[in-house]
VMD Tcl script that draws the C-alpha trace (Angstrom):
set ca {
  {0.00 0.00 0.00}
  {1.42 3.34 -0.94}
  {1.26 7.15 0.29}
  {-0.22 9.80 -1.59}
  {2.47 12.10 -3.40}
  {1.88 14.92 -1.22}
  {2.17 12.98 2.22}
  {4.72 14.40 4.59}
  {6.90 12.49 7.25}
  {5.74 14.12 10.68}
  {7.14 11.89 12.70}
  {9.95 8.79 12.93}
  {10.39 6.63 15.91}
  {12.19 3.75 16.17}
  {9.92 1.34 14.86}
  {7.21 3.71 13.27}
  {6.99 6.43 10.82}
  {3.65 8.59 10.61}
  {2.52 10.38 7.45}
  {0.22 13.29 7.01}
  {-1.40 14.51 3.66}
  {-4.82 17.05 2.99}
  {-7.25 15.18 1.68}
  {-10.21 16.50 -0.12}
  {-13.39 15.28 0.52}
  {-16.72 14.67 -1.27}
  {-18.06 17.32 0.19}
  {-15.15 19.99 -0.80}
  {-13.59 20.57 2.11}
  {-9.73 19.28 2.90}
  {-9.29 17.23 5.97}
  {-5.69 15.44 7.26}
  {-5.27 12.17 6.67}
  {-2.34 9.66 8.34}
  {-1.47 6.74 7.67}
  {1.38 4.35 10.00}
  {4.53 3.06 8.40}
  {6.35 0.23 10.01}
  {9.08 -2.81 8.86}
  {7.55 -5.80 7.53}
  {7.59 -9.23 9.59}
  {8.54 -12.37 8.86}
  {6.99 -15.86 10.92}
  {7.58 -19.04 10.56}
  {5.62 -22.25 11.55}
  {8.74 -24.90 11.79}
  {8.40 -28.48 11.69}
  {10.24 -31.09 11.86}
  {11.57 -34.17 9.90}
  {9.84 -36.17 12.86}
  {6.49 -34.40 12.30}
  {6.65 -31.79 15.24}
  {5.98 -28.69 15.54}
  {8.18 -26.18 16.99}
  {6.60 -23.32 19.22}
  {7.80 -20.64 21.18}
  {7.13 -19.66 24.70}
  {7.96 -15.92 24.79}
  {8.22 -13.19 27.41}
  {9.09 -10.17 26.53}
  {9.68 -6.59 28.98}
  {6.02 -4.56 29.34}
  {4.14 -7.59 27.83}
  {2.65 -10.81 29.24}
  {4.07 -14.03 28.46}
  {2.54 -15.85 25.41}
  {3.01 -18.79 22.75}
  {3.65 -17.98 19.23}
  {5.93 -18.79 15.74}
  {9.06 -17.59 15.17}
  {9.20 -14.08 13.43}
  {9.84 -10.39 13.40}
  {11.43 -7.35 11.76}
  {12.13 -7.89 8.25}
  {15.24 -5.43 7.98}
  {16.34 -2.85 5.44}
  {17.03 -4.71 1.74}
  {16.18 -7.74 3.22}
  {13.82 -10.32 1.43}
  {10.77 -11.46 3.20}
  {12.32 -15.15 3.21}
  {15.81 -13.96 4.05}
  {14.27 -12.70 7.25}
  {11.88 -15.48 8.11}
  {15.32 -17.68 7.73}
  {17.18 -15.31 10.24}
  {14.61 -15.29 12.25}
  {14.07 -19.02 12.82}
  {17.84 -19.37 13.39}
  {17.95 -16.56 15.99}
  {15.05 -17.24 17.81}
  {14.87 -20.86 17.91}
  {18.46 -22.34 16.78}
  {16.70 -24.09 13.63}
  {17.05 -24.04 10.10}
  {15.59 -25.41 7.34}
  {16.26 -25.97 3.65}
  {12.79 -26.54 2.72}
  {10.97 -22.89 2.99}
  {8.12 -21.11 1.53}
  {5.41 -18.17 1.22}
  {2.43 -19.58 3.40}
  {0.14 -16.15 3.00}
  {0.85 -12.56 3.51}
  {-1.60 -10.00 4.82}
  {-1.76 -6.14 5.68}
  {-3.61 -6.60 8.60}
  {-4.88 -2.63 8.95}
  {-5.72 -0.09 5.80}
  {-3.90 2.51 8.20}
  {-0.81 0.94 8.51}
  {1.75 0.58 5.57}
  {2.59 -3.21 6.50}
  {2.79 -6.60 5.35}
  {3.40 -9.07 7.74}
  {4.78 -12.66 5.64}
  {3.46 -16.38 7.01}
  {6.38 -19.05 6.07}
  {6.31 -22.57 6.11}
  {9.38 -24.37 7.57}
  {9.71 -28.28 7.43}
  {12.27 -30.50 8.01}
  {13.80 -28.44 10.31}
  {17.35 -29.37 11.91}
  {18.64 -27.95 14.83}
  {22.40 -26.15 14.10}
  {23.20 -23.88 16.96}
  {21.81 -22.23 20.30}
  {19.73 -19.00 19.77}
  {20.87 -15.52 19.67}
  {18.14 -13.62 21.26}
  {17.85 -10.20 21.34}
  {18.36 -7.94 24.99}
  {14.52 -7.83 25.35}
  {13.73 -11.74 24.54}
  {13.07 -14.49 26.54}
  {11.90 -17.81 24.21}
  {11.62 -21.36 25.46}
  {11.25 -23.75 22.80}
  {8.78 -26.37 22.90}
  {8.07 -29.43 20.52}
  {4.22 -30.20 20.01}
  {2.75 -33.25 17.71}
  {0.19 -31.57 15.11}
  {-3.18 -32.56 17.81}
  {-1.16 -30.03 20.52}
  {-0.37 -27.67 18.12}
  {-4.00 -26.69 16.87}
  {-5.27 -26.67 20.47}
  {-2.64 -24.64 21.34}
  {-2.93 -22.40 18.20}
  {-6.75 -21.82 18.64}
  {-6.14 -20.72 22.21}
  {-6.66 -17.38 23.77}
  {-2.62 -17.24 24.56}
  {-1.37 -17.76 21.16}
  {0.20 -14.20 19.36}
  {-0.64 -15.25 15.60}
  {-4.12 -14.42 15.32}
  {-4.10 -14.56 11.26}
  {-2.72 -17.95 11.35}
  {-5.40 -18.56 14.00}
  {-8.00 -17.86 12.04}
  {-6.92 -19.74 9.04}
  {-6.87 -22.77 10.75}
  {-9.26 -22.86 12.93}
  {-10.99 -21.73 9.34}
  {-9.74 -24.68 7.60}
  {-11.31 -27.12 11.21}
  {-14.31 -26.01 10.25}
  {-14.48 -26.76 6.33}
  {-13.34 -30.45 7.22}
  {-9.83 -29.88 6.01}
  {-7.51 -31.18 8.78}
  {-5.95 -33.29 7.08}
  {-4.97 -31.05 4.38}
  {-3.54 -28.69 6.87}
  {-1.32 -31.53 8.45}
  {-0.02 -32.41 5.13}
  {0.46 -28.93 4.07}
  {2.71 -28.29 7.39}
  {4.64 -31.40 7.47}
  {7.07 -32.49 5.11}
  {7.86 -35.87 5.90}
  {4.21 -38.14 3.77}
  {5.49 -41.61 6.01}
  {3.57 -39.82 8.53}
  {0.81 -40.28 9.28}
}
mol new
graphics top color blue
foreach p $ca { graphics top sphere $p radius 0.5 }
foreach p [lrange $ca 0 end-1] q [lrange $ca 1 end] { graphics top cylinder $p $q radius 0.2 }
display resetview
């Protein structure tokens, strides 16, 4: 999503950028309009060769503790999947050679922002994490039964991926979903 040509920077913080521009409306008159900027994210959902599912347990300072992916800030000249791999290393010591483009959304129309779903199976474990000063991440191995339960619960951060799967419980396509997660067809 793109700026008008006449928005202005009015502000940059360290993690968003807000834009002002007059708009005129259908009335005549010119109001301001603003609209957020803010880095893309990368997350992952990680499996793997053995069929699990890897999840996070994170706390983080001024937030309460809660499950989630692996995932964040998408930096500067970066590609979406270059950062979804970084990200999975730091965050959870994993990598995998098998990655792809799950779904991508802009979750608000006020908000310049994509945020990038990726799909990592057969993942390997090939160092300890580097966390960042204001992490804290546990990771956890769940079968695919433990990890929808735990992904439709309240706690869980990923509330897109949420939705498409609980989504996809609904329509009958479990199944589907497993397969589509897990690399690995001997399982079952």
């Amino acid at each position: 999503m793109s700026f008008p040509a006449n928005a202005k920077k009015v502000f940059q913080g360290e993690i968003f950028s807000v834009y002002q521009w007059p708009q005129e409306m259908y009335d005549g008159t010119v109001q301001t309009f603003e609209k957020l900027k803010r880095p893309d994210t990368a997350i992952v959902i990680a499996t793997t060769s053995e069929g699990k599912f890897l999840v996070s347990k994170q706390s983080q300072p001024s937030r309460p503790e809660f499950w989630g992916l692996f995932g964040g800030r998408i930096e500067e000249g970066e590609a979406p999947i270059e950062g979804a791999r970084r990200e999975l290393l730091e965050e959870s010591g994993y990598t995998s050679e098998n990655i792809e483009e799950y779904f991508h959304i802009q979750p608000y129309h006020k908000m310049d922002w994509t945020s990038y779903v990726f799909i990592a199976k057969n993942c390997q474990k090939t160092t300890q994490p580097n966390l960042d000063a204001g992490e804290k991440i546990e990771v956890f191995e769940y079968t695919f039964e433990e990890f929808i339960k735990l992904c439709c619960g309240e706690e869980f951060r990923e509330k897109e991926l949420q939705y498409k799967v609980m989504k996809a419980i609904i329509e009958g396509k479990r199944e589907e979903i497993k397969k589509l997660f897990i690399f690995n067809s001997k399982l079952k």
